[in-house]
Phi, psi and omega in degrees: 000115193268193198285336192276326159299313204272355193280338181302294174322356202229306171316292193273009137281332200255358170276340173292338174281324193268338174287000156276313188309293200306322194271359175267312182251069154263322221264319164319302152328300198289319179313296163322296175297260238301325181282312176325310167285326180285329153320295169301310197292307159343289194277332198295322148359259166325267202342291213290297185298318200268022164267278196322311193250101142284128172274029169068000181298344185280335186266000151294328181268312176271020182256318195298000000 
């Protein structure tokens, strides 16, 4: 066996390894953003409806 073959054997699992590494973490990223966004569009909501909608904590506070 001569050095070009075996740098192939050696070589060519481990760039098919990071080329998994890599599509995982694309796939994490695009995951990560979409949960980021939904997160925001959440409180920006919450937000918007408890603006809207008082929920009565301030005549709670003044009973005490």
């Amino acid at each position: 066996m001569n050095i070009k073959t075996l740098s192939l054997l050696v070589l060519l699992p481990a760039s098919l390894s990071l080329g998994g590494c890599t599509a995982v973490a694309l796939v994490d990223a695009a995951a990560s953003t979409a949960i980021g966004a939904g997160k925001l569009a959440v409180k920006g909501t919450t937000a918007a409806v408890g603006a809207v909608i008082p929920d009565g904590e301030d005549d709670k506070k003044k009973k005490k």
